[in-house]
PDB file of N, CA, C and O in Angstrom:
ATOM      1  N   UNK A   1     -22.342 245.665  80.728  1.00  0.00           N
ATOM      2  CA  UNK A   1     -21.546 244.495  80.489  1.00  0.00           C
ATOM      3  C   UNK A   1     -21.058 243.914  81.815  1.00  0.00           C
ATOM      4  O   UNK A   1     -21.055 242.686  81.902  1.00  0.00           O
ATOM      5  N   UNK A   2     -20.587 244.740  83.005  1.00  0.00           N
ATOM      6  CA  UNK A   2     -19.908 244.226  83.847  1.00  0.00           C
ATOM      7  C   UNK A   2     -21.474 243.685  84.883  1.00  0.00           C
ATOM      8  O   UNK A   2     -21.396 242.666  85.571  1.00  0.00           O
ATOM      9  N   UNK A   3     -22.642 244.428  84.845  1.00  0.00           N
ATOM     10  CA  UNK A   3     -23.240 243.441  85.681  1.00  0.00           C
ATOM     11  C   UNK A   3     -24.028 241.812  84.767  1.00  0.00           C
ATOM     12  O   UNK A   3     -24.591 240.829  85.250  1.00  0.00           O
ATOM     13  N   UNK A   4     -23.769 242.116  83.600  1.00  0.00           N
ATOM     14  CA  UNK A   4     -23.832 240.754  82.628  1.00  0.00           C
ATOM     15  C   UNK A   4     -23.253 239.804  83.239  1.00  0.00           C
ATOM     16  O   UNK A   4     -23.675 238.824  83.853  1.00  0.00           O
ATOM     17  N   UNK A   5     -21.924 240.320  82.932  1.00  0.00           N
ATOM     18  CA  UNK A   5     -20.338 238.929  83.347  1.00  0.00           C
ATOM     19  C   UNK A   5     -21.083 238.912  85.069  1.00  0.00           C
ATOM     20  O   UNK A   5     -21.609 237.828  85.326  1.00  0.00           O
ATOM     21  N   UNK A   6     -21.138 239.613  85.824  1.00  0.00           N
ATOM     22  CA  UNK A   6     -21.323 239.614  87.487  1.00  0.00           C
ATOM     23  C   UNK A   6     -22.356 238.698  87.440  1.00  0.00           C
ATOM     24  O   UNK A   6     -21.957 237.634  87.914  1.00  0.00           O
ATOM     25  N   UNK A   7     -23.468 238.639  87.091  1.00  0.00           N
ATOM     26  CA  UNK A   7     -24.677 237.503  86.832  1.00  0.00           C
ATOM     27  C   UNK A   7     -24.289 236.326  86.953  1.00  0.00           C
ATOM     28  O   UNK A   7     -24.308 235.414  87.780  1.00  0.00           O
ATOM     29  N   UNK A   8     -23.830 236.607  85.656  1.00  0.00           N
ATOM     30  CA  UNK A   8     -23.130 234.912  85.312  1.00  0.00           C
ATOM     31  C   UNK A   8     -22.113 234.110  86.125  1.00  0.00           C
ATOM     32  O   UNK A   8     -22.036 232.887  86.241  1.00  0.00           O
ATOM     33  N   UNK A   9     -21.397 235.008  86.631  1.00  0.00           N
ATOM     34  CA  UNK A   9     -20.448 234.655  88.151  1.00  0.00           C
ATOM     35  C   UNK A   9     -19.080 234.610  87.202  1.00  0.00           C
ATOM     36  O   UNK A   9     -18.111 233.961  87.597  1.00  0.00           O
ATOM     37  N   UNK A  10     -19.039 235.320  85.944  1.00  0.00           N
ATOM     38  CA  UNK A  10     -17.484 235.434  85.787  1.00  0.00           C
ATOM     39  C   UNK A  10     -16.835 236.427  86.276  1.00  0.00           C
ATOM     40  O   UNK A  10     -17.194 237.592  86.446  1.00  0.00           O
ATOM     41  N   UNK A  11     -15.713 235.833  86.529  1.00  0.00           N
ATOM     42  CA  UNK A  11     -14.720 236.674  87.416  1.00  0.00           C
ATOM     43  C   UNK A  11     -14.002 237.682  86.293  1.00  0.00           C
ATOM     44  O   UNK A  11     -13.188 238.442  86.817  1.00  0.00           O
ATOM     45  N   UNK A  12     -14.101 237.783  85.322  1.00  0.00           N
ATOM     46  CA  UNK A  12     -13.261 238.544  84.317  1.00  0.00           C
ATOM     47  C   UNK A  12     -13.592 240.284  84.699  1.00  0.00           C
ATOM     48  O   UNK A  12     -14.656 240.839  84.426  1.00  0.00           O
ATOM     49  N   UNK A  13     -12.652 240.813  85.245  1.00  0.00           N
ATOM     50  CA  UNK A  13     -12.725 242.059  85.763  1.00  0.00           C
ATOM     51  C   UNK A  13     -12.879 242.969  84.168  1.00  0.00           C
ATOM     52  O   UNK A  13     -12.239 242.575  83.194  1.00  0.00           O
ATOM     53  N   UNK A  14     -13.790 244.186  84.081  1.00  0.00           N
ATOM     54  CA  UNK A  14     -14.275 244.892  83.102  1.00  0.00           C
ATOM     55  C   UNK A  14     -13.636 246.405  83.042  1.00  0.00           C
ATOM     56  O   UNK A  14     -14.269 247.434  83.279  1.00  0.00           O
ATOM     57  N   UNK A  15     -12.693 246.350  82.793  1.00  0.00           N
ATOM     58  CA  UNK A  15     -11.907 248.048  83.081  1.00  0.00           C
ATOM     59  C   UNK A  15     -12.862 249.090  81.937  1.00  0.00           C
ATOM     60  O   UNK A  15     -13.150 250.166  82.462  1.00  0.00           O
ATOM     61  N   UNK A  16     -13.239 248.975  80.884  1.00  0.00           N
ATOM     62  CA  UNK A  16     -14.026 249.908  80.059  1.00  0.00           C
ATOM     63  C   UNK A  16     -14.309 249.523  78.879  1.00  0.00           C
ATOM     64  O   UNK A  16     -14.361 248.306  78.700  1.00  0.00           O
ATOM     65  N   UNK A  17     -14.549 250.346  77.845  1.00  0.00           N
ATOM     66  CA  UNK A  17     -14.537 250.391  76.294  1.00  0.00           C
ATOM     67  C   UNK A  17     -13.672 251.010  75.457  1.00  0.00           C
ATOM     68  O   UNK A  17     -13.391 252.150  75.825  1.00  0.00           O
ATOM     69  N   UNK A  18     -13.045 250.570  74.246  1.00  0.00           N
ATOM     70  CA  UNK A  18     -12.332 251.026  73.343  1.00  0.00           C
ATOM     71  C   UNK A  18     -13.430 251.840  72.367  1.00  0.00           C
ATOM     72  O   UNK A  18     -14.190 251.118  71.722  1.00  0.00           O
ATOM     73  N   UNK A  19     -13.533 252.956  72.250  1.00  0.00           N
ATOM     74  CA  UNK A  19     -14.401 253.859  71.665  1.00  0.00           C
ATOM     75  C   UNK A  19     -14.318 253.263  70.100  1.00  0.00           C
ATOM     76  O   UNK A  19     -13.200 252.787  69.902  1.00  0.00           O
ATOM     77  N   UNK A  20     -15.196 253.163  68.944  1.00  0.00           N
ATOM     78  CA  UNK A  20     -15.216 253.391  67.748  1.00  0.00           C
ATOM     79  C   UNK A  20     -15.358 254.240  67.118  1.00  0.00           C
ATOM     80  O   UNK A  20     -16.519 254.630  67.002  1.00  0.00           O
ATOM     81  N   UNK A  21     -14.117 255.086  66.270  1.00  0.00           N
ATOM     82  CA  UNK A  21     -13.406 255.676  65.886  1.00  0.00           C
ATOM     83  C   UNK A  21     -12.738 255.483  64.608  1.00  0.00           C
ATOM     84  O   UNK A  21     -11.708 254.827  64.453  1.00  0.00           O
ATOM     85  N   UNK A  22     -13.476 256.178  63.579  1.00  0.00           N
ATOM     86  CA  UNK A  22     -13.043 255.379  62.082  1.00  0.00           C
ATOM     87  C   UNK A  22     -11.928 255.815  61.840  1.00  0.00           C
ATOM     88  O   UNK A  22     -10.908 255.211  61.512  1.00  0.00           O
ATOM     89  N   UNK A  23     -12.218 257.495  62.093  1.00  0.00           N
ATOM     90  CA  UNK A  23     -10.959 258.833  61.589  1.00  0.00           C
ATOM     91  C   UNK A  23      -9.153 258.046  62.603  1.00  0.00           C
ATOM     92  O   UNK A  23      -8.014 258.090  62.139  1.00  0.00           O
ATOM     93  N   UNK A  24      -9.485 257.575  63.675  1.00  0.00           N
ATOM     94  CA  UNK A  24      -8.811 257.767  64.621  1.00  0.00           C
ATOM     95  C   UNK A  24      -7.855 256.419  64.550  1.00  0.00           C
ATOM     96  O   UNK A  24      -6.721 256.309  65.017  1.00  0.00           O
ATOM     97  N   UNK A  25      -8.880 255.094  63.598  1.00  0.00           N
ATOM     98  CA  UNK A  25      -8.152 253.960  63.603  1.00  0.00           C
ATOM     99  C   UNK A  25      -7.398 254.531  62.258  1.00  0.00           C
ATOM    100  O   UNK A  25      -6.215 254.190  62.239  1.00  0.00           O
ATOM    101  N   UNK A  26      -7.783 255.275  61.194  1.00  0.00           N
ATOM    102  CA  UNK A  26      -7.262 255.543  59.863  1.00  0.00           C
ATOM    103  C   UNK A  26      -5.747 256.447  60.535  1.00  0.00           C
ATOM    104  O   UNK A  26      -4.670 256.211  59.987  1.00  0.00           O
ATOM    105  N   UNK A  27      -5.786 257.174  61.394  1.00  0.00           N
ATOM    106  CA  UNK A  27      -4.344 257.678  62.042  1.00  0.00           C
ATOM    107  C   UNK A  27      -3.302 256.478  62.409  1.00  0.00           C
ATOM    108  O   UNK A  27      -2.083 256.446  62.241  1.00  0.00           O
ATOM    109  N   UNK A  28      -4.079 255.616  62.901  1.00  0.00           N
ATOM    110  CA  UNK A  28      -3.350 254.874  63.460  1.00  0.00           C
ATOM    111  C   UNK A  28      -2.807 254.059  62.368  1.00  0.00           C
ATOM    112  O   UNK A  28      -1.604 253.952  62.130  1.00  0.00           O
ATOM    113  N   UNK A  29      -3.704 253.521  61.749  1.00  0.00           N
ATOM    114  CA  UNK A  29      -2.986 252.973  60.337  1.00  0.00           C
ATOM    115  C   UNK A  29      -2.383 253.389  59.539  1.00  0.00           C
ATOM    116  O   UNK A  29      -1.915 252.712  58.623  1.00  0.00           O
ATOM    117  N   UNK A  30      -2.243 254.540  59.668  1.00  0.00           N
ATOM    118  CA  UNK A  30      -1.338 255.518  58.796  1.00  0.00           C
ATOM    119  C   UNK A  30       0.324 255.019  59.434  1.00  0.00           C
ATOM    120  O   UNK A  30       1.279 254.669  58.740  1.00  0.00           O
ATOM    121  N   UNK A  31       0.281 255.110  60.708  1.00  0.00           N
ATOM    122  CA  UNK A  31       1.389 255.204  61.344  1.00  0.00           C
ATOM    123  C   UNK A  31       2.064 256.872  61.754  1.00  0.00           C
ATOM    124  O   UNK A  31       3.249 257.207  61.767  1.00  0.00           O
ATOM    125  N   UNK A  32       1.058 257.556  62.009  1.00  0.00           N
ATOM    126  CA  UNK A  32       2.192 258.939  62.320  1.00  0.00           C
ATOM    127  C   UNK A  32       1.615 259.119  63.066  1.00  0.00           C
ATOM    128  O   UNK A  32       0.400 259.051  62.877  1.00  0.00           O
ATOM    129  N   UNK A  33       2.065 259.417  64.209  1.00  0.00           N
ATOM    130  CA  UNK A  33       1.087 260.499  65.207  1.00  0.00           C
ATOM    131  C   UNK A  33       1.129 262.087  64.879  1.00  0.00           C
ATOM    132  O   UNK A  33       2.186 262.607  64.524  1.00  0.00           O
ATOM    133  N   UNK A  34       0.226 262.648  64.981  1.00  0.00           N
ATOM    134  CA  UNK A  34       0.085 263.735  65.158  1.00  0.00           C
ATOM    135  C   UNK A  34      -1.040 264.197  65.915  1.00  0.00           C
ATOM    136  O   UNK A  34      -1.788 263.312  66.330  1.00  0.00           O
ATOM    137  N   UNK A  35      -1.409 265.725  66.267  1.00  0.00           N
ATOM    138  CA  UNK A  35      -2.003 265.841  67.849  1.00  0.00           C
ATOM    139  C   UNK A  35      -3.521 265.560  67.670  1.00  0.00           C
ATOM    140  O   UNK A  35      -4.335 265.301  68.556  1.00  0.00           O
ATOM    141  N   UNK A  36      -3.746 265.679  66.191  1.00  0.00           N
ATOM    142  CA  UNK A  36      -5.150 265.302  66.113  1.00  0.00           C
ATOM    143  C   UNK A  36      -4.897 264.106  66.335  1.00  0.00           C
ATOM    144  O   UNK A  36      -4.638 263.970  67.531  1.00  0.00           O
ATOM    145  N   UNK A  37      -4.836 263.066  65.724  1.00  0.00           N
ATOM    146  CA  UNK A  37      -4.520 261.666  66.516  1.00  0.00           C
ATOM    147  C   UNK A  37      -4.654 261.667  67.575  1.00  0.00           C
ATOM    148  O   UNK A  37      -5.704 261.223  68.041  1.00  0.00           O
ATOM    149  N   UNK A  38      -3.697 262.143  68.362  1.00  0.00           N
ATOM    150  CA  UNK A  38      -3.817 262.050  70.289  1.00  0.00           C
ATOM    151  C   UNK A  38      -4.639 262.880  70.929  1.00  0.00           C
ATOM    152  O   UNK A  38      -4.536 262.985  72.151  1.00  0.00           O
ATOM    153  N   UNK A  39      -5.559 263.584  70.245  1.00  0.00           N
ATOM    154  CA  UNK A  39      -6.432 263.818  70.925  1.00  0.00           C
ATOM    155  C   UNK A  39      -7.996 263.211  70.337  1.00  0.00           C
ATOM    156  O   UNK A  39      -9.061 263.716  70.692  1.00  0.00           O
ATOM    157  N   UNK A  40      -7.920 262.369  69.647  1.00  0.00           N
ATOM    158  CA  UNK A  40      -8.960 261.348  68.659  1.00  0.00           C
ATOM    159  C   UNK A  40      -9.673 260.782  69.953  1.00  0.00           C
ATOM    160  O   UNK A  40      -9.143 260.934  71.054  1.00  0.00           O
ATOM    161  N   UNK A  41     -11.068 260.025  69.782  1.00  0.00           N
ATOM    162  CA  UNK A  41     -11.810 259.726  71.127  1.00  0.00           C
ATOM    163  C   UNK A  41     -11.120 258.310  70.770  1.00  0.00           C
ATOM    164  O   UNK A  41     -11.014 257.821  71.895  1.00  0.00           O
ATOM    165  N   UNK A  42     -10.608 257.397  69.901  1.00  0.00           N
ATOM    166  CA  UNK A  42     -10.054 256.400  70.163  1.00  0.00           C
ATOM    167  C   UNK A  42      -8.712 256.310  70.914  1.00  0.00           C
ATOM    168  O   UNK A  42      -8.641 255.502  71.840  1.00  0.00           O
ATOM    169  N   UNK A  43      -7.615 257.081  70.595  1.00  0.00           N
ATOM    170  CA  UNK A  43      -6.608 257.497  71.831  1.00  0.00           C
ATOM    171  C   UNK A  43      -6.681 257.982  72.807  1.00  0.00           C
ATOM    172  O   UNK A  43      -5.815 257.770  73.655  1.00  0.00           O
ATOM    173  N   UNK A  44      -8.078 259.073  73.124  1.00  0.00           N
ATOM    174  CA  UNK A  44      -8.553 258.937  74.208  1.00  0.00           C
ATOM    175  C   UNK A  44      -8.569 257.813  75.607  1.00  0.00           C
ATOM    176  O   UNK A  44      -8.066 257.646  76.717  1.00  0.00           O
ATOM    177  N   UNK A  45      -9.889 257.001  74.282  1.00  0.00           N
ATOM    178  CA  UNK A  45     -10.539 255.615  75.646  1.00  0.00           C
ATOM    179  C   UNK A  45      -9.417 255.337  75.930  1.00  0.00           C
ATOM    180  O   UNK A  45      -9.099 255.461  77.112  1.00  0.00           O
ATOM    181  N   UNK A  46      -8.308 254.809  74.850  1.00  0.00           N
ATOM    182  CA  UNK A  46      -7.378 253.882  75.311  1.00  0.00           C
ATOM    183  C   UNK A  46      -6.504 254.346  76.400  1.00  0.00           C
ATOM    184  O   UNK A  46      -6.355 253.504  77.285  1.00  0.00           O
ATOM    185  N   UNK A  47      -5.925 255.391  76.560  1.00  0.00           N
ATOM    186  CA  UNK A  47      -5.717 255.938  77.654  1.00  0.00           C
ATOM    187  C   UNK A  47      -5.959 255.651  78.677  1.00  0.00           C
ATOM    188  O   UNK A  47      -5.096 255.095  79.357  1.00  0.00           O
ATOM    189  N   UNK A  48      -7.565 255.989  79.327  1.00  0.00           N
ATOM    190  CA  UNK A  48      -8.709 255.514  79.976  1.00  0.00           C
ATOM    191  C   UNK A  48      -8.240 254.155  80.669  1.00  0.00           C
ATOM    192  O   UNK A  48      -7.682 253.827  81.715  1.00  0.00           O
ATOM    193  N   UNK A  49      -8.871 253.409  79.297  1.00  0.00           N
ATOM    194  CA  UNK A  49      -8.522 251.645  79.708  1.00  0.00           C
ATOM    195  C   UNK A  49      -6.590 251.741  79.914  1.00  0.00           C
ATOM    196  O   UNK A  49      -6.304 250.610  80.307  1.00  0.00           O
ATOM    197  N   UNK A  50      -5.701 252.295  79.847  1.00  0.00           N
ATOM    198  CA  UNK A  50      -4.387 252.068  80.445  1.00  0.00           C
ATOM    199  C   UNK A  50      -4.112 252.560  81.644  1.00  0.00           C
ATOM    200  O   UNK A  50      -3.663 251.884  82.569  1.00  0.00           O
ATOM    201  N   UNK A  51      -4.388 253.869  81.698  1.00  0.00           N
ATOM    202  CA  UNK A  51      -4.592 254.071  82.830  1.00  0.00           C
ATOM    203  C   UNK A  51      -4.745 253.277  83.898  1.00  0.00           C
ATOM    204  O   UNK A  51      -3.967 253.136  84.841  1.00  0.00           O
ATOM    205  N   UNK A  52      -5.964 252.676  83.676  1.00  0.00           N
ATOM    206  CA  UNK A  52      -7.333 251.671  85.243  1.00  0.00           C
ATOM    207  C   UNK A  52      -6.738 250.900  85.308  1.00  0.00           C
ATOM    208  O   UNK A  52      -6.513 250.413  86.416  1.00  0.00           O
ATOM    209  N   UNK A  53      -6.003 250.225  83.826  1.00  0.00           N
ATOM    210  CA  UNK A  53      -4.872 248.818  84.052  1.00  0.00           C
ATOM    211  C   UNK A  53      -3.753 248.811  85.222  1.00  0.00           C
ATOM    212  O   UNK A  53      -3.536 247.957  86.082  1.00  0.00           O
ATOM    213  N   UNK A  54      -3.283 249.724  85.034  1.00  0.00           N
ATOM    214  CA  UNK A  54      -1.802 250.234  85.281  1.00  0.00           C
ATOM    215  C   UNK A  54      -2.305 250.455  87.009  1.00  0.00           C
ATOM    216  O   UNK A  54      -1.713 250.012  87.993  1.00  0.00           O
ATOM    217  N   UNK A  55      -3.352 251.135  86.991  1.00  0.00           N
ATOM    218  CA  UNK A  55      -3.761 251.317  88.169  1.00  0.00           C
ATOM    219  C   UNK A  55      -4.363 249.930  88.862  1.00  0.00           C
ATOM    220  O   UNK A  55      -4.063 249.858  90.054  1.00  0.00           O
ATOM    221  N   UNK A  56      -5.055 248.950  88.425  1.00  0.00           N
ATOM    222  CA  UNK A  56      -5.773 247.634  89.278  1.00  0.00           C
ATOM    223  C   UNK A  56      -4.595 246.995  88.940  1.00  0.00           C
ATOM    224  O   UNK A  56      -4.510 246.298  89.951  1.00  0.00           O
ATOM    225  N   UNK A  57      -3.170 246.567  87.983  1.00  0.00           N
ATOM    226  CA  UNK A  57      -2.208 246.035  87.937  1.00  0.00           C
ATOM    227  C   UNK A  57      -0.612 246.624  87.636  1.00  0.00           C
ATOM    228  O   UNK A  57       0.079 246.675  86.618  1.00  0.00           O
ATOM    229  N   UNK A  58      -0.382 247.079  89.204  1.00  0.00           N
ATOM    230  CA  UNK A  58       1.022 248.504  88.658  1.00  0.00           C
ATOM    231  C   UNK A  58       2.150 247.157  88.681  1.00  0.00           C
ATOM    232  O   UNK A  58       3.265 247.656  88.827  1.00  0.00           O
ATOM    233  N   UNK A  59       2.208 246.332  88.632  1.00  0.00           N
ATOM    234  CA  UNK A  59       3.235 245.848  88.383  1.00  0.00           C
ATOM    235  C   UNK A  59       3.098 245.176  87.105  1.00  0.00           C
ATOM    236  O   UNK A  59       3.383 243.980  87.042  1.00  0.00           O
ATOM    237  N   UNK A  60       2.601 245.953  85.837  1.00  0.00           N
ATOM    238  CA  UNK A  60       2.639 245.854  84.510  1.00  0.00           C
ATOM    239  C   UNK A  60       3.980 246.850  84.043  1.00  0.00           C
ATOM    240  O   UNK A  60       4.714 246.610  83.084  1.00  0.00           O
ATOM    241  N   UNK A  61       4.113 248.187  85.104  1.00  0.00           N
ATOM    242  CA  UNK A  61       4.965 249.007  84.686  1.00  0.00           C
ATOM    243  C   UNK A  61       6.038 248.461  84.883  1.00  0.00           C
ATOM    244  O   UNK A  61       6.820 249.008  84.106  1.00  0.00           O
ATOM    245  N   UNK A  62       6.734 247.461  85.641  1.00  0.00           N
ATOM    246  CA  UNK A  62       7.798 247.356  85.336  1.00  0.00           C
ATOM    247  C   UNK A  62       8.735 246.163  84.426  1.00  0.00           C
ATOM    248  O   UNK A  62       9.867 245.682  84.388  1.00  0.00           O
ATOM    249  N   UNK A  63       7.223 246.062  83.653  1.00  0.00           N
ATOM    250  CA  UNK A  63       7.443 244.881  82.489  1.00  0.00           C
ATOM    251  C   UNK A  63       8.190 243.442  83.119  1.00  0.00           C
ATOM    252  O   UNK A  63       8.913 242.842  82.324  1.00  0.00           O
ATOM    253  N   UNK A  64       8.060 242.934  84.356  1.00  0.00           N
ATOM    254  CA  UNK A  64       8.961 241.787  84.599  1.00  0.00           C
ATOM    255  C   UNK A  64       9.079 240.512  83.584  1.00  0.00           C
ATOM    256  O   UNK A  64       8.199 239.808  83.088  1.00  0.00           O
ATOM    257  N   UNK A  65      10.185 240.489  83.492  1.00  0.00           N
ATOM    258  CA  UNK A  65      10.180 238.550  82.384  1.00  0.00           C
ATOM    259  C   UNK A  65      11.122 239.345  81.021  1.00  0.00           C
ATOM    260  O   UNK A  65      11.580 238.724  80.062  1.00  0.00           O
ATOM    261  N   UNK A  66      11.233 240.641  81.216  1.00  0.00           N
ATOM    262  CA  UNK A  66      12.213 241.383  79.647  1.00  0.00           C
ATOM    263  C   UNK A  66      13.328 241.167  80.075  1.00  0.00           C
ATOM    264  O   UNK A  66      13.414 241.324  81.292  1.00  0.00           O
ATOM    265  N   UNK A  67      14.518 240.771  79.408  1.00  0.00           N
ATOM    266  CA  UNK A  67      16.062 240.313  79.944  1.00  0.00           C
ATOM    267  C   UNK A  67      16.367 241.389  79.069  1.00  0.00           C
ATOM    268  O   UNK A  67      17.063 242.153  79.737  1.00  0.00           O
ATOM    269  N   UNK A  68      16.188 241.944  77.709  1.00  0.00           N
ATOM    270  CA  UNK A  68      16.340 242.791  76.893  1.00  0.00           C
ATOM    271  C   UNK A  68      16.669 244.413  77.742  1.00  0.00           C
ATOM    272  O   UNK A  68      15.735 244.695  78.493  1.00  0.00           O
ATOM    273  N   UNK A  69      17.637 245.312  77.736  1.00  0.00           N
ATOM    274  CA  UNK A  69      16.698 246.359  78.257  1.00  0.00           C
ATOM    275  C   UNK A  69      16.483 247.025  77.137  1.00  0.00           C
ATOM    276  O   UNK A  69      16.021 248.141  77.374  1.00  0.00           O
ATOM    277  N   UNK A  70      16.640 246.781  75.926  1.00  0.00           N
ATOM    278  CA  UNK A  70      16.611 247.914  74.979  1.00  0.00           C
ATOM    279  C   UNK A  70      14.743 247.771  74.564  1.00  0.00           C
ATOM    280  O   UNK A  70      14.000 248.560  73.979  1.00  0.00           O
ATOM    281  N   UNK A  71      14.430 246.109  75.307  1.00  0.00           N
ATOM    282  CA  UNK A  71      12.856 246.334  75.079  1.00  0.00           C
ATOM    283  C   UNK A  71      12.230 246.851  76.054  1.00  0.00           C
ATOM    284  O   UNK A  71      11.195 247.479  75.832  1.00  0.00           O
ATOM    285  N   UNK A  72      12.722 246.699  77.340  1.00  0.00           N
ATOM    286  CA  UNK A  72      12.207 247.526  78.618  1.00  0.00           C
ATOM    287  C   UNK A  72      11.855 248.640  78.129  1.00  0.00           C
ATOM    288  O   UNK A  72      10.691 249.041  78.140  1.00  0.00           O
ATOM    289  N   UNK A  73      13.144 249.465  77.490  1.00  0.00           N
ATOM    290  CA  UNK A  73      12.820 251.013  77.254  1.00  0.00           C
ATOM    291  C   UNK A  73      11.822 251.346  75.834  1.00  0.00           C
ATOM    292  O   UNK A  73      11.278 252.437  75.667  1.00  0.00           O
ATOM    293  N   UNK A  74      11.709 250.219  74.895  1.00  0.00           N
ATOM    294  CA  UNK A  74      10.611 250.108  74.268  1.00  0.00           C
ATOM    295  C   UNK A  74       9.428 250.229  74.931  1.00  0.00           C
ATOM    296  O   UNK A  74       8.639 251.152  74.724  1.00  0.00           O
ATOM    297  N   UNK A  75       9.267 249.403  75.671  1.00  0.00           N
ATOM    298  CA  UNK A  75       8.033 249.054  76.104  1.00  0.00           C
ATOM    299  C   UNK A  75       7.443 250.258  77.158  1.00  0.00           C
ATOM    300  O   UNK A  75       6.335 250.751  77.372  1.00  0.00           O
ATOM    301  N   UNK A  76       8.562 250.411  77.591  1.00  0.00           N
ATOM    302  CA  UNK A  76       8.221 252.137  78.671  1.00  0.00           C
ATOM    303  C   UNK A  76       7.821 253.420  77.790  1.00  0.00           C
ATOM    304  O   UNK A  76       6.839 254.140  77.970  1.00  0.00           O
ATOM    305  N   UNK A  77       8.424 253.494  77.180  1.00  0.00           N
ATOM    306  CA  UNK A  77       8.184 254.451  76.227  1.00  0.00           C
ATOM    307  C   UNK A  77       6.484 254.480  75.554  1.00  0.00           C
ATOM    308  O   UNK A  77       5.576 255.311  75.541  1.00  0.00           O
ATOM    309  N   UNK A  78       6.648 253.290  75.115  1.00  0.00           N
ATOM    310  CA  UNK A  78       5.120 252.835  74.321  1.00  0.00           C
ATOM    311  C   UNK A  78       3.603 253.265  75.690  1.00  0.00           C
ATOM    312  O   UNK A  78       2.464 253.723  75.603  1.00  0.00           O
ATOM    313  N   UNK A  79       4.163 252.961  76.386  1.00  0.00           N
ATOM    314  CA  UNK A  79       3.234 253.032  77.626  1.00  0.00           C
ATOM    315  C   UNK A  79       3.143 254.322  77.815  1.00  0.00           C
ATOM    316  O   UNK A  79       1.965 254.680  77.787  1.00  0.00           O
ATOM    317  N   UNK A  80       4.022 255.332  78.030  1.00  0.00           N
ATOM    318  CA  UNK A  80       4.166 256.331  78.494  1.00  0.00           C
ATOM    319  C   UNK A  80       3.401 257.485  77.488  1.00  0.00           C
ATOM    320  O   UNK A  80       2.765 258.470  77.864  1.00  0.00           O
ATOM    321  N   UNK A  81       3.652 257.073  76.193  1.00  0.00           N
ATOM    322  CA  UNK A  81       3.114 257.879  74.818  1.00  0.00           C
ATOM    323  C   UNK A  81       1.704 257.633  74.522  1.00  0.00           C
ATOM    324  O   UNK A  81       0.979 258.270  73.757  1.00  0.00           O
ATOM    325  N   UNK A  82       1.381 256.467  75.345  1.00  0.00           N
ATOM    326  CA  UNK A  82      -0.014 256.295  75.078  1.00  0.00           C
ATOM    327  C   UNK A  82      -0.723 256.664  76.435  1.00  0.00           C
ATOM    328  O   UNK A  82      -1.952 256.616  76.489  1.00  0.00           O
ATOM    329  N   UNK A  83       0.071 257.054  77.600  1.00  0.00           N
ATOM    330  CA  UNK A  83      -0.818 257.864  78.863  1.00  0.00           C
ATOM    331  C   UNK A  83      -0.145 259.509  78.454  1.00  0.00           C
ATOM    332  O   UNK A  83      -0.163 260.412  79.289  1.00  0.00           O
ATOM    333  N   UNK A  84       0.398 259.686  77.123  1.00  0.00           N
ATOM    334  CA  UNK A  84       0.347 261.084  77.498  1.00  0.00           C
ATOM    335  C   UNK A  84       1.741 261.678  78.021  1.00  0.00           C
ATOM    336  O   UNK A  84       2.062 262.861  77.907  1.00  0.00           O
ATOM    337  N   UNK A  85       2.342 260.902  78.477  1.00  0.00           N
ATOM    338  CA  UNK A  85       3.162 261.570  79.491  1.00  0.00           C
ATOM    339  C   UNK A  85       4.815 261.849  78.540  1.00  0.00           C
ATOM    340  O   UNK A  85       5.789 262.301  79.143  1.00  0.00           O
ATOM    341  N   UNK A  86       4.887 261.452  76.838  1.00  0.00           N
ATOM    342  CA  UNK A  86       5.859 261.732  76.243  1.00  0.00           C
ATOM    343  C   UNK A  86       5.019 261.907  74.891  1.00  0.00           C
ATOM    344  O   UNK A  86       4.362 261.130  74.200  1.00  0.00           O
ATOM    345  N   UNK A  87       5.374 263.467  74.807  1.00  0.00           N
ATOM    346  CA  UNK A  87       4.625 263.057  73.296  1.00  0.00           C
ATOM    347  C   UNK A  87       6.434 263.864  72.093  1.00  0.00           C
ATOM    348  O   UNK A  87       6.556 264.956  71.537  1.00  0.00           O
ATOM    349  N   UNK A  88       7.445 262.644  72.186  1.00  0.00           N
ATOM    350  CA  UNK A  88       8.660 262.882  71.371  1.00  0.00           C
ATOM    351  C   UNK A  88       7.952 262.644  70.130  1.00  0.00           C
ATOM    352  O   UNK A  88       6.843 262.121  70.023  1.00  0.00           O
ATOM    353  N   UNK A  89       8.827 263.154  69.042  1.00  0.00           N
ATOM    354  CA  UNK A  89       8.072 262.698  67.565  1.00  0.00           C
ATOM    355  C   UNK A  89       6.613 263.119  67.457  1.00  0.00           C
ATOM    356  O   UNK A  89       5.999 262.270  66.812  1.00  0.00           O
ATOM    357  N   UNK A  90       6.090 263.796  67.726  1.00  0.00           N
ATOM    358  CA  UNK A  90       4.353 264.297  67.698  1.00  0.00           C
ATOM    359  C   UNK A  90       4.595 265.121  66.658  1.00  0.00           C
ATOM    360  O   UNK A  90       5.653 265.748  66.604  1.00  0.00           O
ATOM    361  N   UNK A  91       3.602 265.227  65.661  1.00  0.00           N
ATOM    362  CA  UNK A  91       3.420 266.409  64.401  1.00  0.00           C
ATOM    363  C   UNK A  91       2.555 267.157  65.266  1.00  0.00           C
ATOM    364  O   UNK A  91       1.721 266.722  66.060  1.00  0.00           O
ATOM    365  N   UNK A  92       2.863 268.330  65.005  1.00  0.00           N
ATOM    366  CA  UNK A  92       1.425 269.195  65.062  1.00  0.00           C
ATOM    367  C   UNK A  92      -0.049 269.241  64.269  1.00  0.00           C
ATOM    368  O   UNK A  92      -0.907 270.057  64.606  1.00  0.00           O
TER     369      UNK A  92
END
């Protein structure tokens, strides 16, 4: 894909793929996490693709433009649970 877009001369930078994952979107639609969930190849990629984000754009982490902080700490949180780095509320 990325030497497709490169051909064509779009500039749209290509960080990865969101894996397809039937079991893994049905977790998600459920709404619960639990560890099978977070360790599903769809919570996987996404990881992956947050990660490379976070990494080619780190000034996503500090959410600028939120006047809220109670969404700051939303939004940190959300980030953080999806690299892994809080797993509060996790079922086994």
């Amino acid at each position: 894909m990325r030497q497709v877009l490169a051909a064509a001369g779009s500039p749209i930078p290509i960080l990865g793929v969101l894996t397809e994952d039937p079991a893994g979107a049905a977790g998600l639609d459920a709404g619960e996490l639990s560890r099978r969930l977070l360790g599903s190849e769809l919570i996987r990629s996404g990881r992956v693709l947050a990660e490379k984000a976070l990494a080619w754009w780190p000034q996503l982490v500090g959410v600028p433009g939120r006047s809220d902080p109670a969404d700051q700490v939303e939004a940190g949180c959300a980030v953080q649970g999806l690299l892994g780095h809080s797993h509060t509320g996790v079922k086994g």
